[in-house]
C-alpha positions as CSV (number, residue, x, y, z in Angstrom):
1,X,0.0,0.0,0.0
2,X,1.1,3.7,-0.5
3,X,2.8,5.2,2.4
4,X,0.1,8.4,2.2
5,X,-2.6,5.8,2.8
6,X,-1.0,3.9,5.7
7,X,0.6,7.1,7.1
8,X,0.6,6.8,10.6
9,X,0.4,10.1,13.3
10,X,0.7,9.7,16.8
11,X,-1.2,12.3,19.3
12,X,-1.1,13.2,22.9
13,X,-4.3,14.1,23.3
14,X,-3.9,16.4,26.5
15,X,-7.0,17.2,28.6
16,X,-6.1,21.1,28.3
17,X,-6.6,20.1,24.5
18,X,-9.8,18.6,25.2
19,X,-11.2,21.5,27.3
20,X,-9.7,24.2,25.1
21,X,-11.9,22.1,22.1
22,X,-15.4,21.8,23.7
23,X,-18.4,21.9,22.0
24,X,-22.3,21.6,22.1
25,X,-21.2,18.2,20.8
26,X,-18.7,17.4,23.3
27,X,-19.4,18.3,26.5
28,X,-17.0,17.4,29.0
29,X,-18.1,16.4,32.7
30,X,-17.3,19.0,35.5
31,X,-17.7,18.6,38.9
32,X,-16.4,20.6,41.9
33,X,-15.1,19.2,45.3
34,X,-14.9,21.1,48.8
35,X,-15.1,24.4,48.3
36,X,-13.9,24.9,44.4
37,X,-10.3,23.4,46.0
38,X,-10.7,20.3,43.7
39,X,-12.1,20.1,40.2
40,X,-13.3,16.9,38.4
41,X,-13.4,17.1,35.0
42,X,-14.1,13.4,32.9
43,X,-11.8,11.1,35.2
44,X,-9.0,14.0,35.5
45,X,-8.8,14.9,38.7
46,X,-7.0,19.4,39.2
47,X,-5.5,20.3,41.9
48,X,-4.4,23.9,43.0
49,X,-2.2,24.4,45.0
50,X,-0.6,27.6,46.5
51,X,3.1,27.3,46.9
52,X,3.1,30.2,49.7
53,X,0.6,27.9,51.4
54,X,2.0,24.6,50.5
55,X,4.8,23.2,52.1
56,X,7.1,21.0,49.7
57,X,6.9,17.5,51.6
58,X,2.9,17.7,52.2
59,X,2.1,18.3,48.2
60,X,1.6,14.3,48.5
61,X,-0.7,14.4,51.0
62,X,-2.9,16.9,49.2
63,X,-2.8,14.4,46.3
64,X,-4.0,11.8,48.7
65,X,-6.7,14.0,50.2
66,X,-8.4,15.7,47.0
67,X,-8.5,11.8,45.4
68,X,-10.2,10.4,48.7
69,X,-12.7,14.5,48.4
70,X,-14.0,12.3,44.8
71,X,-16.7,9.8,44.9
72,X,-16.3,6.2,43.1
73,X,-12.2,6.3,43.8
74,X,-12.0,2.7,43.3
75,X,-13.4,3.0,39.8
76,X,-11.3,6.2,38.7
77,X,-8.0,4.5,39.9
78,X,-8.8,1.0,37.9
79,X,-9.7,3.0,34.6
80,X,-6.1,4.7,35.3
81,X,-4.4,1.1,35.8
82,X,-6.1,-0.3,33.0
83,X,-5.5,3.2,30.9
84,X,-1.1,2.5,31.6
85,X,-1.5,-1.3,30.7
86,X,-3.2,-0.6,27.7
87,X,-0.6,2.1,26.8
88,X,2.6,0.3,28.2
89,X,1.8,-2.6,26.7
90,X,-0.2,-1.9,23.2
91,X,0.0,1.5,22.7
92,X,3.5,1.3,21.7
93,X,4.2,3.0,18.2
94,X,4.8,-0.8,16.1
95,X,4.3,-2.9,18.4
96,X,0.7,-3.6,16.7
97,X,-1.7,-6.8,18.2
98,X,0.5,-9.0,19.4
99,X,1.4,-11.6,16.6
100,X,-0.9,-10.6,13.9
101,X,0.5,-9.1,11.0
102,X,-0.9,-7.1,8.4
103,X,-1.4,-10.0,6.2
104,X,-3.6,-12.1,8.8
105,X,-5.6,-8.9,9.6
106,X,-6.8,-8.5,5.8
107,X,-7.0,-12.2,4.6
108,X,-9.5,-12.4,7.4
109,X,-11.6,-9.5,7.0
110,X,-11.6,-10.2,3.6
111,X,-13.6,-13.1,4.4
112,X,-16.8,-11.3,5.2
113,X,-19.2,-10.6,3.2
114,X,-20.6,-8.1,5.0
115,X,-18.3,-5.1,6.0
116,X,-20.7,-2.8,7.7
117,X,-19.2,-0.7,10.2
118,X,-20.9,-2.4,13.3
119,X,-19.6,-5.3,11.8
120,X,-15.6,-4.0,11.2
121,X,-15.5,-2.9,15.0
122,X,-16.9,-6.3,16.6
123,X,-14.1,-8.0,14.3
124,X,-11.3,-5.2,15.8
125,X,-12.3,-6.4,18.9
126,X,-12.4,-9.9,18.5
127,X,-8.8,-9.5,17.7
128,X,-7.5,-7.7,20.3
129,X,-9.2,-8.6,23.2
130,X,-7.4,-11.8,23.8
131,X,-4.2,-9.7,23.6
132,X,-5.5,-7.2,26.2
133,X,-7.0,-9.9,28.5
134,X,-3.2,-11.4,28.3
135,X,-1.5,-8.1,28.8
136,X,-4.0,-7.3,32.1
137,X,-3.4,-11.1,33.8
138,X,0.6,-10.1,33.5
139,X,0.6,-6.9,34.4
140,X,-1.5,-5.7,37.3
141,X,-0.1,-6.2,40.4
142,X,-2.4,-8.4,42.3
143,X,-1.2,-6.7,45.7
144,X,-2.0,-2.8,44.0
145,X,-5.5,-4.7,43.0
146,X,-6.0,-6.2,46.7
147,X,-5.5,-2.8,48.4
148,X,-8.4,-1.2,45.7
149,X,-10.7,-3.5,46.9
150,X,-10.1,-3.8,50.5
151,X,-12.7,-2.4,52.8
152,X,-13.7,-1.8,56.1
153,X,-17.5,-2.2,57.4
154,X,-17.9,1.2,57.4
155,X,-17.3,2.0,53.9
156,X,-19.2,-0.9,52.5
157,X,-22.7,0.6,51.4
158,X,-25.3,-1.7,49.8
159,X,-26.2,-0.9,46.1
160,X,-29.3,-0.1,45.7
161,X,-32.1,-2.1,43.2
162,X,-31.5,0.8,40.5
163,X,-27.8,0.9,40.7
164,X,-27.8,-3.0,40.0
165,X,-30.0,-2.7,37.4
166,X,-28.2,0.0,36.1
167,X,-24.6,-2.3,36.3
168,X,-26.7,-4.9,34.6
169,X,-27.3,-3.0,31.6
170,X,-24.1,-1.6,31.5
171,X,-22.4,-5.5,31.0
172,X,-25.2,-6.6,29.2
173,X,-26.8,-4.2,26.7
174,X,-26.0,-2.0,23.9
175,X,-28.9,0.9,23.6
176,X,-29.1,2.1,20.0
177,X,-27.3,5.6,20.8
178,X,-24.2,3.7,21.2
179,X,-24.5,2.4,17.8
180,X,-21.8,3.1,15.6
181,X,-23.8,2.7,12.4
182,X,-27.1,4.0,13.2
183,X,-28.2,4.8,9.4
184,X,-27.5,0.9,8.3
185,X,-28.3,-1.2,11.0
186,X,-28.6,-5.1,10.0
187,X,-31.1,-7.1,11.9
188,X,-28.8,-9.7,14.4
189,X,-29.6,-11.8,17.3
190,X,-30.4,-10.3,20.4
191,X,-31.8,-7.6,18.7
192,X,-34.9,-5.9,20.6
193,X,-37.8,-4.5,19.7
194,X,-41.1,-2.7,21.2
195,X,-44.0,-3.3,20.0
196,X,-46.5,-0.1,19.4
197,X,-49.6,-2.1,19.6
198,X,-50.5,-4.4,22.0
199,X,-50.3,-8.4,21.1
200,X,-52.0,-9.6,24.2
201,X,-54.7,-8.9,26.8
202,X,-53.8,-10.6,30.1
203,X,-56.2,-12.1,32.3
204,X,-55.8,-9.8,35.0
205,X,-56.7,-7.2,32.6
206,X,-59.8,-9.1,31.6
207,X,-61.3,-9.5,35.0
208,X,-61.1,-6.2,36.0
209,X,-61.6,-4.9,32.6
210,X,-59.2,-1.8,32.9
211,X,-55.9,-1.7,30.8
212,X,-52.6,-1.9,32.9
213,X,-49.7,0.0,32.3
214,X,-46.6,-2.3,30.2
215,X,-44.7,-2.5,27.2
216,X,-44.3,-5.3,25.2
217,X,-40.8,-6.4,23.0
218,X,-39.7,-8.9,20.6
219,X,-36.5,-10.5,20.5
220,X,-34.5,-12.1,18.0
221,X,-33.4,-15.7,18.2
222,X,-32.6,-16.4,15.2
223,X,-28.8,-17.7,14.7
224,X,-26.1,-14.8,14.0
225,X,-25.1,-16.7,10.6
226,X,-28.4,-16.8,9.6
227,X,-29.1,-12.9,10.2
228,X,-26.1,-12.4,8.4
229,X,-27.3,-14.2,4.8
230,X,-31.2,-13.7,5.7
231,X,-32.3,-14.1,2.3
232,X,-30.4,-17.6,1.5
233,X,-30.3,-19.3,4.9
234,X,-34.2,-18.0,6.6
235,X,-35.8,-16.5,3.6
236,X,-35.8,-13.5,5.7
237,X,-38.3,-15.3,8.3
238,X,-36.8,-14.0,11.6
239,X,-37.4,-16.0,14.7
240,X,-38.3,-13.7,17.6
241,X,-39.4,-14.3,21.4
242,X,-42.0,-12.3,22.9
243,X,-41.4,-10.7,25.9
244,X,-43.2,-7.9,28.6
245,X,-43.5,-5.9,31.5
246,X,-46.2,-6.8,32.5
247,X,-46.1,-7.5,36.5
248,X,-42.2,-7.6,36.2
249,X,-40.9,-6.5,39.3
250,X,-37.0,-5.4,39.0
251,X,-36.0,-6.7,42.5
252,X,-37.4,-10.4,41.4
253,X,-35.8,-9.9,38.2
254,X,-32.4,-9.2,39.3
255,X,-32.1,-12.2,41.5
256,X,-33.4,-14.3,39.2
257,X,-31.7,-13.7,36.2
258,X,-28.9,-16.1,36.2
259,X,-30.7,-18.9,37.2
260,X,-34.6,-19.3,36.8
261,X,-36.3,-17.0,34.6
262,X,-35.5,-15.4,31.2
263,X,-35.0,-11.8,32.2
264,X,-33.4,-8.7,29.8
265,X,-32.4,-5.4,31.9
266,X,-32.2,-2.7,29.6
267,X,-32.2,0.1,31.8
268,X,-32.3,0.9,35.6
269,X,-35.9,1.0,35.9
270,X,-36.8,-1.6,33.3
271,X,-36.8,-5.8,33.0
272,X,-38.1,-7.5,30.2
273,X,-39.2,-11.0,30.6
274,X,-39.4,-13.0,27.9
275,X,-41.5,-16.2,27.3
276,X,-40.8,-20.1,25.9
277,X,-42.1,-19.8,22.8
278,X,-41.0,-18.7,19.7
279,X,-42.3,-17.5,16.5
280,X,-41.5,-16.5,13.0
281,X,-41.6,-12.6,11.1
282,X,-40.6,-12.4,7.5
283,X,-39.0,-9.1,7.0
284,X,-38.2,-8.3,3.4
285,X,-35.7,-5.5,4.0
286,X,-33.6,-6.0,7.2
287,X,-31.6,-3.1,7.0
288,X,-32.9,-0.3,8.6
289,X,-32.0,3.3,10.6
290,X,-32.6,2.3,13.8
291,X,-34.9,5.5,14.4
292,X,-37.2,4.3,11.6
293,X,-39.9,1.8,13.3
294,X,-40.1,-1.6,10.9
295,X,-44.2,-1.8,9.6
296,X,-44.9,-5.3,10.4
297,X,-48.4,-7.8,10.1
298,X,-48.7,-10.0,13.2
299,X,-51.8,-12.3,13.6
300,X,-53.1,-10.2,10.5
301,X,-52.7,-7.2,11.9
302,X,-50.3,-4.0,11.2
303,X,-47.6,-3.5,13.8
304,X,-44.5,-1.6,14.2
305,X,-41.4,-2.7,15.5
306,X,-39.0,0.2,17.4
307,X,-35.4,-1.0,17.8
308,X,-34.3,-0.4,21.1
309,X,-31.0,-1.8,21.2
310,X,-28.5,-5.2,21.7
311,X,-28.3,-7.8,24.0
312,X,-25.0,-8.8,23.9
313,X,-24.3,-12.1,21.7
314,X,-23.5,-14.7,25.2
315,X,-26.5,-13.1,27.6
316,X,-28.8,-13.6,24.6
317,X,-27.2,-17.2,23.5
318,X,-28.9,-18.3,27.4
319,X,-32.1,-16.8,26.1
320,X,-31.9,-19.0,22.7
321,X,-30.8,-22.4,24.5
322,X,-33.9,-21.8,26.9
323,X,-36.3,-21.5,24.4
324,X,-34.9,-23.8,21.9
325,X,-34.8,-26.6,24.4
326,X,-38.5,-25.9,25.5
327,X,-39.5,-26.7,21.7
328,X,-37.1,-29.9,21.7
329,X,-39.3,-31.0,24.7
330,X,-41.2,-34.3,23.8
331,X,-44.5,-34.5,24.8
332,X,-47.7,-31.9,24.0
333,X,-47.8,-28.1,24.7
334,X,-49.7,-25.4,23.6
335,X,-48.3,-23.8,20.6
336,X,-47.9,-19.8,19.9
337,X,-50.6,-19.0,17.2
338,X,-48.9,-15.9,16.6
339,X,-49.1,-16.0,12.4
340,X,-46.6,-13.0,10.9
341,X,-45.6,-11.5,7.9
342,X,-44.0,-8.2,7.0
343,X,-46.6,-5.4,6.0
344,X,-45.9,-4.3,2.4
């Protein structure tokens, strides 16, 4: 390749550089600490300090002290750990991934047939984070990492039910803001939905014939190889779950999703569970801005389907094998008579 096109240019991106750059469009996180002494901006921390003031063998100690003025320390110095690892050990100007080479990197991109940008950065990922996983193990010092976590009874404060949730979504779900290609999006598994019009009527609603206040979502389950050739592999027949709201409490949800129920928490008020059976939605065009709601038929009737976001590719594998095995069962159940086609 030409050396214009594979010109590389290293930058120190400063946080004075940063500040000095801000925009409506990137707004940087200020926060001030006792008295204006300390400011927090992003995960720098500024101190001031007075030389008149100041004497020469305490400026330590004022480190110390405006660190321990700033909540979440333990998370602040981690990102910092992580941030020198990362730099010390990949960062380095050649160095590149480890032992891939140029030529590895290409032949296997050039292996996919579809090069979408969502697409190019799962595949950047895949091949470094083995290398970074490595580079962590043999480089943090497990006694620095005991000391971070160490705590007395006093300190140790009980998360509360949002904060969980909140964590939750964090490991487990990609909203559609975070999207890199929001204009292109390919339909893939764990991909959710909300529906705009209600499917069912639950028998709680029936009895005391006033309508309760839930949203409903679609899942899909349908293989990632098969999303990614639709048209030759399902004949763009998508396999989704149904899942809802209805009567969901969060508490219930947290503690059980690990073990006994199908539960997705997509933020920290909201968990989705989903049911056993599956069902089928042929969608002609499964590329879509993720904005744009998808018009839909189910049970003869018109629907719309509003992308919501990701569920990461091993939280919704658990989902899949769940339901999956429920349909392998041998014996007689109740089918879903849920009959869909895309709306024209």
């Amino acid at each position: 390749m030409e050396d214009k096109k594979l010109a590389l240019s290293y930058y120190e991106i400063t946080q004075r550089e940063d500040i000095a750059n801000c925009s409506s469009e990137n707004i940087h996180s200020v926060e001030v600490y006792d008295e204006a002494k300390y400011l927090l901006i992003d995960n720098t921390i500024i101190l001031v300090l007075n030389k008149n003031d100041t004497d020469v063998n305490h400026v330590y100690d004022k480190i110390t002290e405006a660190i321990s003025k700033i909540p979440n320390q333990r998370t602040l110095l981690l990102s910092l750990m992580i941030k020198n690892i990362l730099y010390d050990n990949i960062g380095i100007s050649g160095k590149g991934l480890g032992k891939v080479t140029d030529q590895m990197l290409l032949h296997h991109w050039n292996t996919y047939e579809d090069k979408d940008i969502d697409n190019l950065i799962a595949f950047i990922v895949l091949c470094m984070k083995e290398d970074i996983a490595v580079s962590l193990n043999n480089s943090i010092d497990s006694d620095d990492l005991n000391n971070l976590f160490d705590t007395d009874n006093s300190e140790i404060v009980q998360a509360n039910c949002n904060e969980l949730a909140l964590f939750n979504q964090i490991i487990t779900f990609v909203d559609k803001k975070d999207l890199a290609n929001k204009e292109q999006h390919k339909i893939k598994t764990g991909d959710i939905f909300k529906l705009t019009s209600r499917l069912y009527e639950y028998d709680k609603e029936k009895k005391e014939g006033k309508s309760t206040a839930y949203d409903e979502y679609l899942i899909c389950i349908s293989q990632s190889c098969d999303c990614l050739r639709a048209s030759k592999k399902i004949k763009n027949n998508f396999a989704f779950a149904y899942g809802s709201t209805n009567e969901v409490d969060l508490s219930a949800a947290l503690q059980n999703i690990e073990s006994k129920d199908n539960y997705t928490i997509i933020n920290d008020k909201t968990a989705i569970k989903w049911g056993n059976n599956f069902f089928t939605i042929y969608i002609e065009n499964n590329i879509f801005k993720v904005d744009s709601p998808i018009d839909v038929k189910i049970n003869n009737k018109d629907n719309k389907l509003e992308y919501i976001g990701n569920l990461k590719d091993f939280y919704a594998q658990r989902i899949i094998n769940k339901i999956f095995n429920n349909a392998l069962r041998i014996g007689v159940d109740r089918g879903c008579k849920l009959n869909c086609v895309s709306k024209e």
